[in-house]
Phi, psi and omega in degrees: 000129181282158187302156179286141161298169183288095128020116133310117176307132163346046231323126154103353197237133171301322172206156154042049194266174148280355210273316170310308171313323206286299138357292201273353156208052169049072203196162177270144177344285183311320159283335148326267156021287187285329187311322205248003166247003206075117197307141145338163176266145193082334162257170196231123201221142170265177206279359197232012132280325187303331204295315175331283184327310194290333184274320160331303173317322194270307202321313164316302197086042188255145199215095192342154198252129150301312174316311196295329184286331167301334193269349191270293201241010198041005165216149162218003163080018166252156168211126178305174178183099193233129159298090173283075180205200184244042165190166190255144161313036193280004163238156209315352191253340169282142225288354168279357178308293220287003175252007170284289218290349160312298178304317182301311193290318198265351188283314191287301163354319202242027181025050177247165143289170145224163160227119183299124162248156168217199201267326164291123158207129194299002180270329181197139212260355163274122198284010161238029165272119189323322183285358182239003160259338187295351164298326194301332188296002173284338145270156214275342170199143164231167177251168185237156163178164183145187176265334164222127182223145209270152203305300217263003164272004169267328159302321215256312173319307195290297171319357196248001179087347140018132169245126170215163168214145166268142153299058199148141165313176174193138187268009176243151193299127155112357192265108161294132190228140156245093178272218181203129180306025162335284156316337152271339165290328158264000171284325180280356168289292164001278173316303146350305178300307190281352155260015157266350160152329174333106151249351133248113176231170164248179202234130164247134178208176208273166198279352197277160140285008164313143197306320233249336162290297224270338192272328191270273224322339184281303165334288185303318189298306210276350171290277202312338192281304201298325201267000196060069180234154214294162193233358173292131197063352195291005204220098184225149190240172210185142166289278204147016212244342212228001161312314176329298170302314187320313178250014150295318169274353161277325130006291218304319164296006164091003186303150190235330178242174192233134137248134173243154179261190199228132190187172195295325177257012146078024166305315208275328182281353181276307188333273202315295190315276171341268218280350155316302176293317175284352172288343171058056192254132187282120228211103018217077152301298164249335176216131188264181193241122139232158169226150202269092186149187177258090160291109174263001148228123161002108198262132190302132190064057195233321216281328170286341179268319159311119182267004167174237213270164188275132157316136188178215158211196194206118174258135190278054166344274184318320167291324177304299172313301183288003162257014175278303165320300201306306192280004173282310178286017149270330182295279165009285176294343175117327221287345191220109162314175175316143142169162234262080180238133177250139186259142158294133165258156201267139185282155180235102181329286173051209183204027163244022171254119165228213190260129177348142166286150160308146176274161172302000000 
């Protein structure tokens, strides 16, 4: 029997319906239905209607809604991944690739799909308007990340039983995370600092609050403190606009080291590493450096002051992603109440922390 031509597409319609399938292969709605979510236990469709439907269907170009197949069969082998910004990170230089590439790697590893959200939509033009997170139920769970994330549409997921996990800690109850050990990591950079000899330094970090700020900071006070090092002043925020005066007066008070932190938009560490270099201050000879965190690009005007890689740790984006996937699919699945997990970060050797220069 020769193929049947290709169903003319609906007049008038962007796509599909079943209603279309059903027409072009002369079959009823309700058998379209089964074909495509799969018969039901008890019924029997021969095999040379199903065959009609699958080819119709293709011959169309019709293409299952998700939400409906979710609501149909409660999986669909997607899991959302949403941001909160207006662009996704894809590039190698921004400090969010390796937890994309993460997400990525284990998502496939585990045969799931995704689907990227971002903070742009057309329902809102706010990545914390209820209607641009509420795209995510289009997937069987998602993840969340970014530095801020606003509170009550993420509350309204958790009341409705949603499987979701954030990325990054987080303080409100009830939410599952996969983070990074901020506060023993950075208490142990202090400590570094204070057996090479360091008694005053300072912490430079950005004016925002974010949990993954309020955690290295709590680190560095509770380091310096543990190490006896002076904690008065020790803490200044910063745009990235205003260092320069900032570390001509920390000189004049005798500060001998700096720690800056690490963040998507990389102010406090461009700020500092620039005005290092226009001070023509030699790092870390006259002054060391650490940073709470992964540079993952070079900071502009940093290569004259620096003498390689920044004295830290390195926090392990990429296992925060693929362990974020595992546990989002035990949520998915029933399998795990809420929880809460922080990764170690690997401390980083690097080559700006040494020992104080002798005073004049």
């Amino acid at each position: 029997m020769p193929p049947s031509p290709k169903p003319p597409r609906a007049a008038g319609r962007a796509k599909p319906r079943q209603s279309d399938i059903a027409r072009a292969a002369g079959v009823s709605q309700a058998t379209v239905s089964l074909v495509l979510r799969g018969a039901a236990t008890g019924v029997v469709l021969a095999p040379e209607t199903r065959r009609r439907v699958l080819r119709a269907a293709e011959d169309l170009g019709y293409v299952p809604d998700p939400v409906a197949t979710r609501l149909a069969a409660a999986r669909n082998g997607m899991l959302g991944l949403y941001t909160f910004s207006t662009t996704f990170p894809t590039d190698v230089a921004h400090s969010y690739y390796p937890v994309l590439v993460g997400v990525e790697e284990e998502a496939a590893a585990q045969g799931q799909d995704l689907i990227l959200f971002t903070g742009a939509s057309r329902a809102a033009d706010d990545s914390g308007d209820a209607a641009a997170v509420r795209r995510v139920r289009a997937a069987d769970g998602c993840l969340f990340f970014g530095r801020h994330v606003p509170e009550d549409p993420i509350r309204r997921l958790s009341e409705d039983g949603f499987p979701f996990v954030y990325i990054g800690r987080r303080e409100e109850p009830g939410i599952s995370y996969v983070g990074a050990d901020y506060v023993s990591a950075s208490a142990e950079v202090a400590a570094r600092l204070a057996a090479q000899g360091h008694r005053r330094v300072r912490y430079l970090r950005e004016n925002d609050d974010a949990p993954a700020s309020t955690d290295r900071e709590r680190g560095v006070v509770e380091g310096a403190r543990d190490a006896g090092l002076e904690t008065a002043g020790l803490v200044e925020r910063t745009d990235g606009g205003d260092v320069d005066a900032r570390l001509a007066r920390w000189r004049g008070e005798g500060v001998t080291a700096v720690i800056t932190e690490e963040t998507d938009t990389g102010a406090a560490l461009s700020g500092l590493t620039a005005a290092v270099a226009r001070a023509g201050l030699a790092c870390p000879g006259e002054v060391s450096l650490a940073l709470l965190g992964t540079a993952t690009a070079a900071p502009a005007g940093a290569a004259p002051a620096l003498g390689g890689e920044i004295s830290g740790f390195d926090v392990p984006m990429r296992e925060m992603g693929r362990a974020a996937v595992r546990l989002l699919l035990d949520l998915i699945e029933g399998e795990a109440a809420p929880r809460r997990h922080l990764l170690a970060c690997e401390p980083v050797s690097g080559a700006t922390i040494g020992p104080p220069a002798p005073a004049n």
